[in-house]
C-alpha positions as CSV (number, residue, x, y, z in Angstrom):
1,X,0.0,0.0,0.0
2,X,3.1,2.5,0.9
3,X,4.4,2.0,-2.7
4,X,1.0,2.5,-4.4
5,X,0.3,5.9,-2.7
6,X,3.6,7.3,-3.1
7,X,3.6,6.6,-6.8
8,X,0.4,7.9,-7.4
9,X,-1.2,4.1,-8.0
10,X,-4.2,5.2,-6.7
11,X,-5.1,8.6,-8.3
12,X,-3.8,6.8,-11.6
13,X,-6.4,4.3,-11.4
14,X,-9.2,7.1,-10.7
15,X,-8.1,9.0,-13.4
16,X,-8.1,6.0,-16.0
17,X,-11.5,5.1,-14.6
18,X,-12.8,8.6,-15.0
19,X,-10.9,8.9,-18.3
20,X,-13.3,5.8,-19.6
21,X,-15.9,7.1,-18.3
22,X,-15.8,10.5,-19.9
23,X,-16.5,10.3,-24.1
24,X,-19.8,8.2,-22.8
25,X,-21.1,11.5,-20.8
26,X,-20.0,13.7,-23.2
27,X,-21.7,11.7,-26.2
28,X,-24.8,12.1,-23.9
29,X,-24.7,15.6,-23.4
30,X,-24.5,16.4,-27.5
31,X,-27.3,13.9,-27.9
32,X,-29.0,16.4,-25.4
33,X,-28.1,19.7,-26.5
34,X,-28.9,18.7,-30.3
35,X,-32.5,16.5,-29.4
36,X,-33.9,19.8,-27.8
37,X,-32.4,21.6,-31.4
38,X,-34.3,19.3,-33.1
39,X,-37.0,18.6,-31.1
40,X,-37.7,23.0,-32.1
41,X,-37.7,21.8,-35.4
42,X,-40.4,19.6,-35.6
43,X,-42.5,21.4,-34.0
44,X,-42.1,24.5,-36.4
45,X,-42.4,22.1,-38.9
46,X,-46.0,20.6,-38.0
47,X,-45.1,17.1,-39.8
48,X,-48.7,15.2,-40.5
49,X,-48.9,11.5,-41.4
50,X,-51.4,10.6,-44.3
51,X,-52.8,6.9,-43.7
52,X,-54.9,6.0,-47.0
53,X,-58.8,5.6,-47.3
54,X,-59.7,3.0,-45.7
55,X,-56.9,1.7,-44.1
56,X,-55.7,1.9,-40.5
57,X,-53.2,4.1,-38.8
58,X,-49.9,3.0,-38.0
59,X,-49.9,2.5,-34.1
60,X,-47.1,5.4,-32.6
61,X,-44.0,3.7,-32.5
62,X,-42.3,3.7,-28.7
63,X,-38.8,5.2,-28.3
64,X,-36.8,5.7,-25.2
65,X,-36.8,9.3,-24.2
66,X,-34.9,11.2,-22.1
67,X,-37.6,14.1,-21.3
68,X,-37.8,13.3,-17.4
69,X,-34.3,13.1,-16.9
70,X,-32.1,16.1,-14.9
71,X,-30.7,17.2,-18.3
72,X,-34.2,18.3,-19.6
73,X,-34.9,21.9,-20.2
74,X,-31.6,23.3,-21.6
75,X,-29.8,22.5,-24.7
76,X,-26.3,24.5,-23.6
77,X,-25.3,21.5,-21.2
78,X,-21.2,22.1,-20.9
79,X,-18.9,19.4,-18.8
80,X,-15.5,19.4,-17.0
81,X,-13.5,16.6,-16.0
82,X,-11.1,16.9,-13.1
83,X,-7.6,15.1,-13.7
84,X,-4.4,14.5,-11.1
85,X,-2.3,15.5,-14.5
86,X,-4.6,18.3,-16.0
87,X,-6.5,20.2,-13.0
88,X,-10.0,22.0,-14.2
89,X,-11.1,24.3,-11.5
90,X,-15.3,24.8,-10.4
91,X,-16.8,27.1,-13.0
92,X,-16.1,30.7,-11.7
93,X,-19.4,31.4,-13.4
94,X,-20.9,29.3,-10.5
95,X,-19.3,30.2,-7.5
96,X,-15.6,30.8,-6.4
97,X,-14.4,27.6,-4.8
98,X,-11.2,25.6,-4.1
99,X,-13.4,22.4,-4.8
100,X,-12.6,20.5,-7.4
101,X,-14.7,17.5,-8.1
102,X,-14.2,15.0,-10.5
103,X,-16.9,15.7,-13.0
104,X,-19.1,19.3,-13.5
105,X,-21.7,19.2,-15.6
106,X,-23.5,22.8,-15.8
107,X,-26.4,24.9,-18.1
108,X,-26.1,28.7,-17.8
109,X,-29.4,29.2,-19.3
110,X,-31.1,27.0,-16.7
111,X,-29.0,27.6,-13.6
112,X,-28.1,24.2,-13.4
113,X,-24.9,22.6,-11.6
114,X,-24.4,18.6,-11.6
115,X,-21.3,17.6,-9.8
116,X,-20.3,14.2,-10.1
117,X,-17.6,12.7,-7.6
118,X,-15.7,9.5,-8.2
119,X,-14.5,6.9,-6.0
120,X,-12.8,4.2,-6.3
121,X,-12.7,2.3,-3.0
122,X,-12.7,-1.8,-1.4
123,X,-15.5,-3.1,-1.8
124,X,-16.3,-3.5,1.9
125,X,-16.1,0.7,2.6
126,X,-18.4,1.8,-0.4
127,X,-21.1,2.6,2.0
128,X,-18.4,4.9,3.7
129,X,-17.0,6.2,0.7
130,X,-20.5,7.2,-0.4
131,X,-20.9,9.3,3.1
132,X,-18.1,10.7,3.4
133,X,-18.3,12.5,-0.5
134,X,-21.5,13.7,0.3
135,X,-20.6,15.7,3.8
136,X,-17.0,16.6,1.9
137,X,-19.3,18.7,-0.7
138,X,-21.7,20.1,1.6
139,X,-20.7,23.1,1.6
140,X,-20.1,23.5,-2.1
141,X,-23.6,22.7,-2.5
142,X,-24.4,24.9,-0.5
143,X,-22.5,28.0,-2.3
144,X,-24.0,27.3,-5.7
145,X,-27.5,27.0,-4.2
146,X,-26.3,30.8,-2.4
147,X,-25.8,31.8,-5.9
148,X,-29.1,30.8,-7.4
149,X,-28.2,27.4,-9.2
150,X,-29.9,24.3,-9.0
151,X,-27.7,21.9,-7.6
152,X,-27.2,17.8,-7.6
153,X,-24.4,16.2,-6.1
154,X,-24.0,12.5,-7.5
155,X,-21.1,10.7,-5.4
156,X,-21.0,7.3,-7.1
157,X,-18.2,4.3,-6.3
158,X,-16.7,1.9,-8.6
159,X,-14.8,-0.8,-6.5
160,X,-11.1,-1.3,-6.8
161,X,-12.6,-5.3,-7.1
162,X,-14.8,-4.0,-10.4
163,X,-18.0,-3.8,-8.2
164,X,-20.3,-1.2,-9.3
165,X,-22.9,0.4,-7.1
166,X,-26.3,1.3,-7.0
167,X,-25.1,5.1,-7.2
168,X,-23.3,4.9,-10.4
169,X,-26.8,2.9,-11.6
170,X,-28.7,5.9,-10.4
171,X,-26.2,9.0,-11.5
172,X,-26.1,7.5,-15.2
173,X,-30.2,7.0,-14.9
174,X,-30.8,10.7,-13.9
175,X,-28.3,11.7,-16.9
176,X,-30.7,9.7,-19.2
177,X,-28.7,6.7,-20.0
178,X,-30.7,4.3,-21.1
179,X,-31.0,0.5,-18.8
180,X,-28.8,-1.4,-22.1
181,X,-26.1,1.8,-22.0
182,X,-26.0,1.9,-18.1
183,X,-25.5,-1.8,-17.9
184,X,-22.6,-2.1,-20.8
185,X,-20.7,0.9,-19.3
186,X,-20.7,0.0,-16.2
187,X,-19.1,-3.5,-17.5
188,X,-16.4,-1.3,-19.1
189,X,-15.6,0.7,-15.7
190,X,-15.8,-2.4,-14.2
191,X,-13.0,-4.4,-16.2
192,X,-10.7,-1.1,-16.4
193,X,-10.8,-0.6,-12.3
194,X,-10.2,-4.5,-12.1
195,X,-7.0,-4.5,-14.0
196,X,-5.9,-1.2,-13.1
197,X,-6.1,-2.8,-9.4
198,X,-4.0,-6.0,-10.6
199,X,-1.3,-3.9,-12.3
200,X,-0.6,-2.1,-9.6
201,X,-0.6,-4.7,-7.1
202,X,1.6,-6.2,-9.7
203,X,4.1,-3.6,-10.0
204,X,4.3,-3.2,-6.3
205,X,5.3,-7.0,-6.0
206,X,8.0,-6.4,-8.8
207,X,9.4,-3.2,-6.9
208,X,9.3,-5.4,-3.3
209,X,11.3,-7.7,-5.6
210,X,14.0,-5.5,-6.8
211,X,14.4,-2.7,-4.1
């Protein structure tokens, strides 16, 4: 454990956790910000469907929608991603803050903040890891809200074993992810925190080895 924290094993395993984690949140976000672009369209548009004499209508055709998630309103969504190599301080346009969590997801026209925090901890102390995020940021919350933003905070835990927890599940739901996108992402975070746990546990053995 001495040699994992003094090379940085650990914040290299967030980061490459994080760093997997980010082109699927930023895919969702322009999916957003172009649906509600289009969405204006249509309705300008006024599409009507003819069904011939005589015949019957089509029945609608069901497709998974994202209108009840957090990200509906605004189509200006913008996203940071906190790294140990390449720092990205809170949105000054929020609040002033020395708080920098892993992921800040923001709307200007809206007034809406969603902070994302990352952990990466044993299996057995994801309960605690959960807690303890959410009282670390309590008072960041509370400075946006101050400010007149609408504020989530969404601490969420990966486990350095590849287990995935209910919060990830519910942070990806409330971005509107949908169940099949949730489940095969949360495979991928899962392998890459597996292996990035073994390679480090390797490379400590091999550096015990060969002092």
């Amino acid at each position: 454990m001495p040699f994992s924290l003094l090379n940085k094993r650990y914040n290299w395993r967030h980061d490459t956790v994080l760093s997997t984690f980010e082109p699927f949140i930023r895919e969702r976000l322009r999916k957003q910000n172009e649906l509600k672009e289009i969405k204006r369209e249509l309705k300008q548009t006024g599409f009507i469907t003819f069904v011939r004499a005589g015949a019957k209508p089509n029945p609608p055709i069901k497709k998974s929608t994202n209108l009840d998630t957090i990200l509906c309103g605004a189509n200006d969504w913008v996203v940071r991603f906190d790294y140990d190599s390449a720092p990205a301080m809170f949105p000054e346009a929020i609040c002033a803050t020395d708080f920098r969590p892993d992921i800040v997801i923001w709307s200007q026209s809206t007034k809406t903040v969603i902070i994302g925090e990352q952990t990466i901890p044993a299996e057995e102390n994801v309960a605690d890891a959960h807690n303890r995020k959410a009282t670390k940021y309590e008072s960041l919350i509370a400075s946006c809200i101050s400010q007149g933003w609408r504020t989530t905070l969404f601490p969420f835990e990966i486990g350095c074993k590849g287990f995935v927890g209910f919060s990830f599940y519910n942070f990806c739901k409330k971005l509107g992810f949908l169940k099949r996108a949730i489940r095969d992402i949360s495979k991928t975070l899962s392998k890459v925190a597996l292996r990035c746990s073994y390679l480090s546990i390797f490379l400590g053995i091999i550096r015990i080895g060969n002092p």
